[in-house]
N, C-alpha and C positions, 0 to 999 in steps of 0.2 A: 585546553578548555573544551568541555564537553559538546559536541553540536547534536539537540533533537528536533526530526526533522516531525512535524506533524502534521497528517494530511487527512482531510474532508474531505467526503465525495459525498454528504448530504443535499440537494438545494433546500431541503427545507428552513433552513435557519435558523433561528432558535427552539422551532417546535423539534428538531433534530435528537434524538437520543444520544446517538453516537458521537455527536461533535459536544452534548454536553459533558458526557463522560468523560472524553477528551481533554473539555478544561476542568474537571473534577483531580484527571492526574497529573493536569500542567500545574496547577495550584498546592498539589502537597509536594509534587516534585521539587518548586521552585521553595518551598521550605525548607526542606532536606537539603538542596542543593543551589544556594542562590548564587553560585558563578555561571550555572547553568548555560547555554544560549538556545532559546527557540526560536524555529523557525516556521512560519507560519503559510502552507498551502492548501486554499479553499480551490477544489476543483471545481466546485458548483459556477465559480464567478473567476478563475484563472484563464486568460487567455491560450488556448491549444491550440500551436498549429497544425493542422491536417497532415496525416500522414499519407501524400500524394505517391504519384510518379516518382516524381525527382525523390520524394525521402526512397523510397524502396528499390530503386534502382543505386545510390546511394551505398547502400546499405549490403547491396549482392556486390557492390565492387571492393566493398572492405573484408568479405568471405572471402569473394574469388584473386583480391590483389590487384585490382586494376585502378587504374587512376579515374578523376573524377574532373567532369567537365564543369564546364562555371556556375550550372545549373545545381547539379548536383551538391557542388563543392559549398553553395551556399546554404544549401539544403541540410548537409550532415552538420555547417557549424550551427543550426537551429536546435540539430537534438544534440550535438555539443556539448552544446551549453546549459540546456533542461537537464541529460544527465548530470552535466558536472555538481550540480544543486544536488540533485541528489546523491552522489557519490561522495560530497563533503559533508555528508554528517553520521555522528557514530551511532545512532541509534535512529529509531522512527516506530511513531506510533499512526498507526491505520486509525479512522475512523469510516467504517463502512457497512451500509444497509444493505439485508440481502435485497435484490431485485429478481425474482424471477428465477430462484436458485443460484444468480451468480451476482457479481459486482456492479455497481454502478456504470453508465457505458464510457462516464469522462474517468474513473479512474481508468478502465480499461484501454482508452486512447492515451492515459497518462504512460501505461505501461509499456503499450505498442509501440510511444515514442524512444524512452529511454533504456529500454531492454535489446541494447543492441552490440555487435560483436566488439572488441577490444576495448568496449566500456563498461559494461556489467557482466560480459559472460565472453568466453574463448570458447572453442570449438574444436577437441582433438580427433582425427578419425577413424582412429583404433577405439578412445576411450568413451569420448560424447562431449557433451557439455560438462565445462567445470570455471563455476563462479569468480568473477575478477576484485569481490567487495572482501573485505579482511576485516575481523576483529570489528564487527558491527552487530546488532540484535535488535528487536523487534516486538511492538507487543500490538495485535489485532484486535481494535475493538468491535466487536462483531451483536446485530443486531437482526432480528426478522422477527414477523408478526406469526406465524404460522411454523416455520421448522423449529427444531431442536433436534442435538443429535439420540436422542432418549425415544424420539417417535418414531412412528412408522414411516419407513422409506418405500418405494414415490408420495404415497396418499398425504402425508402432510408435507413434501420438499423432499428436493433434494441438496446436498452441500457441494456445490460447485462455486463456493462463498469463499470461508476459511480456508478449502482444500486446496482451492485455488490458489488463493494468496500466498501459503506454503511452499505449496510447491515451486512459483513463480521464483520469491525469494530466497530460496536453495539452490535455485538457478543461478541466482546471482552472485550466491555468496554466503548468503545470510542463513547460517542455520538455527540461532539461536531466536526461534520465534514461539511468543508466549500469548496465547488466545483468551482474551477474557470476552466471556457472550451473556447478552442480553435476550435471552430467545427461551422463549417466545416473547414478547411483549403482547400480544392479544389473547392466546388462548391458555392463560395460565389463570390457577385461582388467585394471586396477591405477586400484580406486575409490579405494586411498589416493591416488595420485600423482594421480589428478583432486580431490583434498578439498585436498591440499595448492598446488596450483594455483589452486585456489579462494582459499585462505586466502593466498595469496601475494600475488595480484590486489587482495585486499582490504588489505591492508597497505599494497599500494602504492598505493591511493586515500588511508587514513587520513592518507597523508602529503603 
């Protein structure tokens, strides 16, 4: 049975574009596919733990091989267990505003947490980094008031949004990532007819 995992990193809530979009492709998806399972992470209102001391020191003892003291050891089964959530489902759909050319900062602590060595990614030191996720894909819903990748670069943004997201989840595994963008949502002449494009695009994946 299929597992999609879908993540918000709006707080806006329903004024949110992104997380509407979101259930615009859980809704034809779940037509197409009603064995489906979703799984639903609002980062706006998820509980994160901080990535302290104890996660980061952690974390250099599973690079360098060293054991973990009681501290610690309760520490890594915290992000554990947030990756393992993640690393059980076959797919995932992004919903994410640009902020500032880049990501919201709770997905980016989402990332901090679960992006770690013998869970998402190994580390060979001749080769680099090579992904631990298999046969998973991905599709980026991606939204800003101001950039598009068709404007001028810095003067209306820069993409440290999608590019990022990309690259993060090549990191891990996941190469199969398919961006659908809502952008600009402000400086365009008819934002409906680009939301509805959007929402068109994404129907026609669900299926």
């Amino acid at each position: 049975m299929t597992r999609t995992l879908i993540i918000t990193s709006s707080p806006r809530g329903q004024g949110s574009k992104t997380a509407a979009l979101a259930e615009t492709y859980i809704a034809a998806r779940r037509m197409a596919h009603p064995d489906e399972v979703f799984d639903r992470l609002d980062l706006a209102h998820e509980v994160l733990p901080e990535f302290d001391g104890d996660k980061a020191a952690a974390k250099m003892n599973i690079i360098t091989g060293q054991s973990q003291n009681g501290a610690e050891q309760t520490a890594w089964d915290q992000i554990v267990a947030i990756a393992n959530r993640f690393a059980a489902a076959d797919r995932y759909v992004f919903a994410v505003p640009m902020w500032n050319g880049g990501i919201p900062y709770r997905l980016k602590q989402y990332i901090d947490l679960i992006h770690q060595p013998g869970l998402l990614f190994g580390l060979d030191p001749e080769k680099g980094y090579f992904g631990l996720l298999k046969d998973k894909s991905a599709i980026l819903i991606l939204s800003s008031g101001v950039y598009a990748p068709d404007r001028p670069s810095p003067a209306f943004g820069v993409d440290h949004h999608g590019a990022y997201l990309s690259f993060w989840l090549a990191q891990a595994g996941v190469a199969d990532v398919t961006p659908v963008r809502f952008q600009p949502s402000l400086l365009t002449a008819d934002p409906a007819a680009n939301y509805a494009a959007a929402e068109a695009e994404l129907k026609r994946l669900a299926l």
